[in-house]
Biopython code that builds the backbone (N, CA, C, O; Angstrom):
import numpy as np
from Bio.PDB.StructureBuilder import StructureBuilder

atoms = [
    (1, "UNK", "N", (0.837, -1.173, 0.000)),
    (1, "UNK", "CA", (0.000, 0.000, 0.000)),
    (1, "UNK", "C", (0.883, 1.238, 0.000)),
    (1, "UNK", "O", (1.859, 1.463, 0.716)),
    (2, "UNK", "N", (0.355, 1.976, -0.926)),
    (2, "UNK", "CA", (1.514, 3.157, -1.370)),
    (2, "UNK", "C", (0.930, 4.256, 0.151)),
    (2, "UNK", "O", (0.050, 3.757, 0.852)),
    (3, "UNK", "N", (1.426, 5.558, 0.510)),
    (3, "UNK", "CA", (1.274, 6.156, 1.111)),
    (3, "UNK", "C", (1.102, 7.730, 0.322)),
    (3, "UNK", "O", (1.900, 8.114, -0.532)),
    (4, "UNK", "N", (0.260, 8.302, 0.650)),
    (4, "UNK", "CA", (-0.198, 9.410, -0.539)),
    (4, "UNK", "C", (0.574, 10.753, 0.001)),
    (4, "UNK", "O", (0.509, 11.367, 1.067)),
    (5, "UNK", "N", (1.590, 11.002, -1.609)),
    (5, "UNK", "CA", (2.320, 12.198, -0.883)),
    (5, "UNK", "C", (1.691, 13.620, -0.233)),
    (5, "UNK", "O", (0.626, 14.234, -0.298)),
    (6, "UNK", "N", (2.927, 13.761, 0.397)),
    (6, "UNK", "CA", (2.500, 15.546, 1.120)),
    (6, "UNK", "C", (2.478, 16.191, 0.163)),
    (6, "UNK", "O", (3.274, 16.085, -0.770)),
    (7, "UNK", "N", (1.091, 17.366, 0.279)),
    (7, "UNK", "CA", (1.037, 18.503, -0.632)),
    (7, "UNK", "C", (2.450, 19.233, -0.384)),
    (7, "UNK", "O", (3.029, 19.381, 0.693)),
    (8, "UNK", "N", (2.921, 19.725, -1.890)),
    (8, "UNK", "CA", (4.142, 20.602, -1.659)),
    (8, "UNK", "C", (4.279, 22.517, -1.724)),
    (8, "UNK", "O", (3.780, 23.295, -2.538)),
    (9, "UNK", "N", (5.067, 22.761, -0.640)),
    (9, "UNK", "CA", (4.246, 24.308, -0.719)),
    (9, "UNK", "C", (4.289, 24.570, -1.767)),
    (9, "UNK", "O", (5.455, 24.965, -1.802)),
    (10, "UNK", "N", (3.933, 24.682, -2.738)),
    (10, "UNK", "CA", (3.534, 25.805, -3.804)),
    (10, "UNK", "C", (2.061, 25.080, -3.954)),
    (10, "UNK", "O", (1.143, 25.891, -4.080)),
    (11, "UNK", "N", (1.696, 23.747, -3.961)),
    (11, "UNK", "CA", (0.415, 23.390, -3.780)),
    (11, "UNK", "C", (-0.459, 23.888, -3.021)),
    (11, "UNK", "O", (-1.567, 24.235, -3.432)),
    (12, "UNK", "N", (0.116, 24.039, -1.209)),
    (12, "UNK", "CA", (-0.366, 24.678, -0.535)),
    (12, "UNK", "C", (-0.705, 25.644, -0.840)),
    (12, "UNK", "O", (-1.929, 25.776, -0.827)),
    (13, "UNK", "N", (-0.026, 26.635, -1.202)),
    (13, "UNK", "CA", (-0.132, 27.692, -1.471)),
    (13, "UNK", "C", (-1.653, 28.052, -2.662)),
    (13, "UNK", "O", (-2.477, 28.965, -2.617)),
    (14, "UNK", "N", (-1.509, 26.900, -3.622)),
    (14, "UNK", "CA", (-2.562, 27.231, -4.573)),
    (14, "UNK", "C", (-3.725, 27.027, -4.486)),
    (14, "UNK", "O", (-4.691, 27.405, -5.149)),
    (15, "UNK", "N", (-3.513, 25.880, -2.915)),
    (15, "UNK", "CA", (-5.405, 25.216, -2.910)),
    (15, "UNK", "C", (-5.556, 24.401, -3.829)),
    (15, "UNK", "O", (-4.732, 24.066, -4.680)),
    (16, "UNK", "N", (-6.702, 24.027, -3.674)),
    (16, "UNK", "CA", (-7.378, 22.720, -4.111)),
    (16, "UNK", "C", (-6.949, 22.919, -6.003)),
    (16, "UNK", "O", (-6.566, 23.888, -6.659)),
    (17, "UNK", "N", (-7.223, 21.631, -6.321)),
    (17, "UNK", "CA", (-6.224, 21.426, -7.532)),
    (17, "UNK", "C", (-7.640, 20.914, -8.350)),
    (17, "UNK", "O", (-8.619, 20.306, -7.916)),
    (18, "UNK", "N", (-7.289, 21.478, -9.871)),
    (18, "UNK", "CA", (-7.758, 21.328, -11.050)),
    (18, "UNK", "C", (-7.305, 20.085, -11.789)),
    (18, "UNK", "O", (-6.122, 19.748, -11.749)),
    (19, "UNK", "N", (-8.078, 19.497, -12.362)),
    (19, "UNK", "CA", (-7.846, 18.579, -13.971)),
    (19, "UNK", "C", (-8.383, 18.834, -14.794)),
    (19, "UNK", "O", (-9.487, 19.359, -14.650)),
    (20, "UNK", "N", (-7.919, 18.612, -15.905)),
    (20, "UNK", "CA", (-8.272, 18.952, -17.011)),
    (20, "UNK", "C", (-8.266, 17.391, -18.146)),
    (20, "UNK", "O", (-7.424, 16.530, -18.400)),
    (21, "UNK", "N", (-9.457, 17.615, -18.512)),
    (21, "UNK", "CA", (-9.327, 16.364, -19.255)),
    (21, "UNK", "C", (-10.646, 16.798, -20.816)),
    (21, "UNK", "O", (-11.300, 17.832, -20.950)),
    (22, "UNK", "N", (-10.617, 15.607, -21.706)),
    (22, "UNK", "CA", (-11.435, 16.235, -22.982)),
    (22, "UNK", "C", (-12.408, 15.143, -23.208)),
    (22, "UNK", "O", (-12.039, 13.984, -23.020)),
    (23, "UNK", "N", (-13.608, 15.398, -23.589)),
    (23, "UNK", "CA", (-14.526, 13.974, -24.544)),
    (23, "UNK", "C", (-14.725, 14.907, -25.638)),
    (23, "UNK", "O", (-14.732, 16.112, -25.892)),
    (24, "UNK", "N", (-14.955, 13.240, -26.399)),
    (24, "UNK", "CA", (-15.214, 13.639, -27.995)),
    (24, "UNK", "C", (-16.515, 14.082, -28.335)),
    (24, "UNK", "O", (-17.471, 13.390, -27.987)),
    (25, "UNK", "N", (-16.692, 15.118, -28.954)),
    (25, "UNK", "CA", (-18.215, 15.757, -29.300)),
    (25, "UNK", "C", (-17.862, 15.476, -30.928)),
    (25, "UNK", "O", (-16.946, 15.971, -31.585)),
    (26, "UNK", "N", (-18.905, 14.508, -31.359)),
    (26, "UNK", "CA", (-18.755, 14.360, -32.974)),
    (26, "UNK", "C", (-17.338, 14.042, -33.319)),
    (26, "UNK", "O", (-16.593, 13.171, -32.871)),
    (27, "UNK", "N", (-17.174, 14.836, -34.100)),
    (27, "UNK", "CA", (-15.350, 14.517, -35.032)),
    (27, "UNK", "C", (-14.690, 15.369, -34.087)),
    (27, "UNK", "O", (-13.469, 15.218, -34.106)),
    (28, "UNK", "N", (-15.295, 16.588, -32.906)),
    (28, "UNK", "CA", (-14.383, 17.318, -32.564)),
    (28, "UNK", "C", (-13.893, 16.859, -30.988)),
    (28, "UNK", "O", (-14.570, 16.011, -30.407)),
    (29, "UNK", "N", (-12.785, 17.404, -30.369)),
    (29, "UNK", "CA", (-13.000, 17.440, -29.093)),
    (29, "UNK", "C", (-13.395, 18.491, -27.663)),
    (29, "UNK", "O", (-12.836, 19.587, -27.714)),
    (30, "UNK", "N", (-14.147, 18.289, -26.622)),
    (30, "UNK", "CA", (-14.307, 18.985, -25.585)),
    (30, "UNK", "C", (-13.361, 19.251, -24.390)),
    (30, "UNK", "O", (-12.890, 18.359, -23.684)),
    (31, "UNK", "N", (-13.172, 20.358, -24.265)),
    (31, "UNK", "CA", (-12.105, 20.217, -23.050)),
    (31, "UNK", "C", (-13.592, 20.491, -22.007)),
    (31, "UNK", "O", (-14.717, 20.946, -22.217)),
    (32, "UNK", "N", (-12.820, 19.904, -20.748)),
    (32, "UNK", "CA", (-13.641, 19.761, -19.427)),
    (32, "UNK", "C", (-12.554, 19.854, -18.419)),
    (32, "UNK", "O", (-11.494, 19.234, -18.505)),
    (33, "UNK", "N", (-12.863, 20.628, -17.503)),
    (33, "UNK", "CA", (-11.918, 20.864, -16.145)),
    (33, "UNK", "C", (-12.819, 20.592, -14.908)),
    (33, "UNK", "O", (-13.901, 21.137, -14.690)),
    (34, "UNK", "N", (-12.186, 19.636, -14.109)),
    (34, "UNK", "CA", (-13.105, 19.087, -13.299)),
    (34, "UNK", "C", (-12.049, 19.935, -11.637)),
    (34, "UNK", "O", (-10.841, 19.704, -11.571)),
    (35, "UNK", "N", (-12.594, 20.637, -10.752)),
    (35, "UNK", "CA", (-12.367, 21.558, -9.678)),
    (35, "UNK", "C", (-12.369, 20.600, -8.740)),
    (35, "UNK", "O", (-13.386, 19.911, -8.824)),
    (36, "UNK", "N", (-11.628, 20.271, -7.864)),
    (36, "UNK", "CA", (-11.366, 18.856, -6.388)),
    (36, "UNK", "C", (-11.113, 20.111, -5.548)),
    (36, "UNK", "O", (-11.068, 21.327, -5.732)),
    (37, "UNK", "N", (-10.917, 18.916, -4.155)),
    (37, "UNK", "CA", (-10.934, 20.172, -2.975)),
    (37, "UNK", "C", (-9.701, 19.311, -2.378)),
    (37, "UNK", "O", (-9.136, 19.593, -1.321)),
    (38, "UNK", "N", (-9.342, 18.141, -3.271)),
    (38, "UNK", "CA", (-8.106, 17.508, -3.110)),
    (38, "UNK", "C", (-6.800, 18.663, -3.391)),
    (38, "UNK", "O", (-6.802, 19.482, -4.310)),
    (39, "UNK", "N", (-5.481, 18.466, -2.148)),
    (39, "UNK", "CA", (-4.676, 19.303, -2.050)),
    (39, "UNK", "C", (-3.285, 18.848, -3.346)),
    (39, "UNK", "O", (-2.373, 19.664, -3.476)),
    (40, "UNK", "N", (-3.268, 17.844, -4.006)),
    (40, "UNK", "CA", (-2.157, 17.557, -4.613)),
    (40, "UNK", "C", (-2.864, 17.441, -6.168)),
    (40, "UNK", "O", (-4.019, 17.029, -6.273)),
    (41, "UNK", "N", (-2.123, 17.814, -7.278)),
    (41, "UNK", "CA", (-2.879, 17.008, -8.585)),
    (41, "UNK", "C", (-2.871, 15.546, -8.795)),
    (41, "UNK", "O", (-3.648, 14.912, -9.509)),
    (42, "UNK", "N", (-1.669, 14.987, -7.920)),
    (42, "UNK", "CA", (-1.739, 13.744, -8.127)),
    (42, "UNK", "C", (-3.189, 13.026, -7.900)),
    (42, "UNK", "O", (-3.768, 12.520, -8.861)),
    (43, "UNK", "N", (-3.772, 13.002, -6.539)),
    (43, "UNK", "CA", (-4.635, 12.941, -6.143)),
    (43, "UNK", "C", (-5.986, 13.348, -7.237)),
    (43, "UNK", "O", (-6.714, 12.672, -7.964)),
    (44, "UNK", "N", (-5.906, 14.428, -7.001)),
    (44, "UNK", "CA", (-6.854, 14.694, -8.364)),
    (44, "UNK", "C", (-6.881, 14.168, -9.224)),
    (44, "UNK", "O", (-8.082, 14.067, -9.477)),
    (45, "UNK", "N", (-6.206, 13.573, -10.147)),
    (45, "UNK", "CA", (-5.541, 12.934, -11.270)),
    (45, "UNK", "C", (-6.552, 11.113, -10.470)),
    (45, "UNK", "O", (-6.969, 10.162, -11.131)),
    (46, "UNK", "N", (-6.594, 11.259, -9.338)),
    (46, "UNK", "CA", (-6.266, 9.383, -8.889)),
    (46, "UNK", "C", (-7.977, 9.606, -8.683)),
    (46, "UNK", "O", (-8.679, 8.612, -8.865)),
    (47, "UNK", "N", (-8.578, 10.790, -8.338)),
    (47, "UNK", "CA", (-9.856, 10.850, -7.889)),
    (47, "UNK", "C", (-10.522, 10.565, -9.403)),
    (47, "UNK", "O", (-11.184, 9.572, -9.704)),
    (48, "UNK", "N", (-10.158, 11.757, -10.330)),
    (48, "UNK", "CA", (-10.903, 11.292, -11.989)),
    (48, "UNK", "C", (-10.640, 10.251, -12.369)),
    (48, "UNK", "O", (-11.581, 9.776, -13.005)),
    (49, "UNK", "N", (-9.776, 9.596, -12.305)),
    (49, "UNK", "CA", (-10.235, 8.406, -13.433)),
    (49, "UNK", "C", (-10.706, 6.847, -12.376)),
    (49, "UNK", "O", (-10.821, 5.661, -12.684)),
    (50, "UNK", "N", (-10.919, 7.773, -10.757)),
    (50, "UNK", "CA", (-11.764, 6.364, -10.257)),
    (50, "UNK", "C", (-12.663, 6.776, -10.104)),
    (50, "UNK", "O", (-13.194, 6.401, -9.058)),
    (51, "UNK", "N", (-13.314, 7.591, -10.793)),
    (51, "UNK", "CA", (-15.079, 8.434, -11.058)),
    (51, "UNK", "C", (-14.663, 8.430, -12.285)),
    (51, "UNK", "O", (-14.910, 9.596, -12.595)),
    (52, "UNK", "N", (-14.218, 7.961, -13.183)),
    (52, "UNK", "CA", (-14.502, 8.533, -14.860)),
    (52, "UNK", "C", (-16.191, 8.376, -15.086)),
    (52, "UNK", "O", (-16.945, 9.345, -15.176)),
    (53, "UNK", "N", (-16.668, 6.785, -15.168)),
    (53, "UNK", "CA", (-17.646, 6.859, -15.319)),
    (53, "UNK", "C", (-18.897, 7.229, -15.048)),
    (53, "UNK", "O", (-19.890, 6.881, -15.687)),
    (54, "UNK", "N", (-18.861, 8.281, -13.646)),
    (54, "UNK", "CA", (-19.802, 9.592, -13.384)),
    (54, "UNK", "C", (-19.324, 11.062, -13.979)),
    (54, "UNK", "O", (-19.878, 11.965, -14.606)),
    (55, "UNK", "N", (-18.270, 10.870, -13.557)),
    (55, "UNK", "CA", (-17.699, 12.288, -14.504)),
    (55, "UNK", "C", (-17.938, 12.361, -15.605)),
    (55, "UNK", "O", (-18.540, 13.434, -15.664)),
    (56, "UNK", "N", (-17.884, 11.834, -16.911)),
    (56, "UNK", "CA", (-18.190, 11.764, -18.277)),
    (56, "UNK", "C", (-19.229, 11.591, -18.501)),
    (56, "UNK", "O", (-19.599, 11.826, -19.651)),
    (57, "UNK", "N", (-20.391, 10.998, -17.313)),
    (57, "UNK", "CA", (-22.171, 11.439, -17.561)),
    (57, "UNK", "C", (-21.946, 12.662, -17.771)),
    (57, "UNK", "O", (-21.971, 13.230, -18.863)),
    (58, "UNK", "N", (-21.653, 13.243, -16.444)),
    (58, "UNK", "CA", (-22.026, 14.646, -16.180)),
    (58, "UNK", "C", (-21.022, 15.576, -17.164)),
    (58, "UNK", "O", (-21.363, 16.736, -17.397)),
    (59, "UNK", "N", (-20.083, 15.171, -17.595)),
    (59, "UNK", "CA", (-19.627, 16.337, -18.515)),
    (59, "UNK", "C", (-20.626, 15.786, -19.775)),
    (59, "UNK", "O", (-20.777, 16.679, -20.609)),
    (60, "UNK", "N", (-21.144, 14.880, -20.021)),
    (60, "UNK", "CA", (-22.104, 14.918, -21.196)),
    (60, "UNK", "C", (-23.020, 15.548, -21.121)),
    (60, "UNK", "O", (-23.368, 16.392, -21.947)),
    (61, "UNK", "N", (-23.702, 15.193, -19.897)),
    (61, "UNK", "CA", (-25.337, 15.830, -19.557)),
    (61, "UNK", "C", (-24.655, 17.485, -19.559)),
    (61, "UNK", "O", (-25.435, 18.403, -19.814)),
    (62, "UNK", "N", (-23.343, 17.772, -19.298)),
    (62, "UNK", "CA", (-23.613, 19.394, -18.878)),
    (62, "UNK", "C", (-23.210, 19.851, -21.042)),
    (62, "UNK", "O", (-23.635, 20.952, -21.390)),
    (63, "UNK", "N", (-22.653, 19.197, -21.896)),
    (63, "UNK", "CA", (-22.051, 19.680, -22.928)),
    (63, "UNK", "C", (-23.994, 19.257, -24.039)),
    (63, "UNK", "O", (-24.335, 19.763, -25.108)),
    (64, "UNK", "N", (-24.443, 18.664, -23.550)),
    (64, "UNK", "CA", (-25.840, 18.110, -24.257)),
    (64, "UNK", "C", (-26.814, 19.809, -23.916)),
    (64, "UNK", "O", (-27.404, 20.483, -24.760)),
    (65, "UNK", "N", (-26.695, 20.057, -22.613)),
    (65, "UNK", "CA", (-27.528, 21.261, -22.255)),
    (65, "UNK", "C", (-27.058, 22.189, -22.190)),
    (65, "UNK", "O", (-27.561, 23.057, -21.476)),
    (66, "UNK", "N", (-25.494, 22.511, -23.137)),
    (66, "UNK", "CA", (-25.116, 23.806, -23.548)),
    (66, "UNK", "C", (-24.423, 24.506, -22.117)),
    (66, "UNK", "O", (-24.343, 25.719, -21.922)),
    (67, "UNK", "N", (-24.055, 23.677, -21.391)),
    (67, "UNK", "CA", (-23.261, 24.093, -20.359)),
    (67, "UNK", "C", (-21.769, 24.558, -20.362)),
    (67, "UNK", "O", (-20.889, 24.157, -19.600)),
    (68, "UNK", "N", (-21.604, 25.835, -21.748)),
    (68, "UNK", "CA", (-20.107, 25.751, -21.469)),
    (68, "UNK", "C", (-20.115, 27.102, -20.668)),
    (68, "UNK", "O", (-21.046, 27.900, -20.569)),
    (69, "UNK", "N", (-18.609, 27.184, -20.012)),
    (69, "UNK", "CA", (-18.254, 28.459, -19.109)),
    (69, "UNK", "C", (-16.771, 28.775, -20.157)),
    (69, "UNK", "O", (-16.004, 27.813, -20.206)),
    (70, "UNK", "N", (-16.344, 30.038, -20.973)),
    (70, "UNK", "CA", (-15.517, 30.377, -21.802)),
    (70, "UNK", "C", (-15.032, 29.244, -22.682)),
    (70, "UNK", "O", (-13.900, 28.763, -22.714)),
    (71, "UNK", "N", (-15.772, 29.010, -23.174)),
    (71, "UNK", "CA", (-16.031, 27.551, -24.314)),
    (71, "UNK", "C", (-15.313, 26.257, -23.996)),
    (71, "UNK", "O", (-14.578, 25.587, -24.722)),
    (72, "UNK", "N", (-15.808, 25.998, -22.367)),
    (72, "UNK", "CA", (-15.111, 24.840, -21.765)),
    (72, "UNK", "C", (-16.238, 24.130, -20.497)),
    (72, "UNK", "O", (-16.661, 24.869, -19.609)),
    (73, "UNK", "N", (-16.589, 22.831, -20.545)),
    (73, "UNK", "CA", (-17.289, 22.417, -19.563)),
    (73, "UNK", "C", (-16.343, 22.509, -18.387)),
    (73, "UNK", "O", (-15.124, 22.393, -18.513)),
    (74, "UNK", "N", (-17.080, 22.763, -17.011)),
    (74, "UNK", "CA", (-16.391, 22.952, -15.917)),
    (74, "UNK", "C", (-17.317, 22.278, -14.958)),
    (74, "UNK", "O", (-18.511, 22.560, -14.865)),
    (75, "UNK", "N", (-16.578, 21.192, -14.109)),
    (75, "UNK", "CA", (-17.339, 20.177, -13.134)),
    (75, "UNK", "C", (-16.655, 20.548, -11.668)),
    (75, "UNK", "O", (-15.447, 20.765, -11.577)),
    (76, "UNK", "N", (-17.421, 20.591, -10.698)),
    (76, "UNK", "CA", (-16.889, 20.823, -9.668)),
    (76, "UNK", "C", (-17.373, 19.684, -8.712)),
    (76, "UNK", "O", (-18.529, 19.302, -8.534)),
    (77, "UNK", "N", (-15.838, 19.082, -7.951)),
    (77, "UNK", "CA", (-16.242, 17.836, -6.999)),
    (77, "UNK", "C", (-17.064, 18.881, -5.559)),
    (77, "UNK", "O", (-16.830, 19.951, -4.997)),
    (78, "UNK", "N", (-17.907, 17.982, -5.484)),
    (78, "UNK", "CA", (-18.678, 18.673, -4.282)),
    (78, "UNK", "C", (-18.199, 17.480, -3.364)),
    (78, "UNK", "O", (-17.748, 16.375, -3.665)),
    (79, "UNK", "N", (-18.518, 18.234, -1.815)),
    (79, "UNK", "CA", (-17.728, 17.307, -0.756)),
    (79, "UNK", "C", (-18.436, 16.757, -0.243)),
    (79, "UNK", "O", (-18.087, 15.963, 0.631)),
]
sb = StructureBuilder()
sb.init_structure("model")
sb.init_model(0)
sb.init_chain("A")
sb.init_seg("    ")
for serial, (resi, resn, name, xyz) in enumerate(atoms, 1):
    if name == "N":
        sb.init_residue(resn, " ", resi, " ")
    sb.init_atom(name, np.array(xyz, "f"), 0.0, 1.0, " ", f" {name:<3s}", serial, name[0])
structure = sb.get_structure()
């Protein structure tokens, strides 16, 4: 069992950490940035893809009902 690293100050410093990830709309692609309240990106990084398959509902359901914020879906982990 791995042990999950310490946030490093400049992490600290930035707060909770962003990902960024894309689905395919037609031939094109979507960027989507999903907002954690997780302190490292690693973490973040380990939280999306063990929720992909709720995350990519909801970035569908939000890109289906015209949910972009500066021509980008944006998901926020609620706690």
């Amino acid at each position: 069992m791995r042990i999950a690293a310490k946030p490093t100050e400049q992490e600290i410093i930035e707060g909770p950490q962003a990902v960024s990830f894309q689905i395919a709309n037609g031939t094109a692609r979507q960027r989507c940035v999903l907002q954690t309240e997780l302190p490292t990106k690693a973490l973040a990084q380990k939280f999306l893809l063990a929720n992909w398959p709720v995350i990519e509902k909801m970035a569908r359901d939000a890109l289906a009902a015209g949910s972009l914020e500066d021509g980008q879906i944006k998901l926020v982990m609620a706690a």
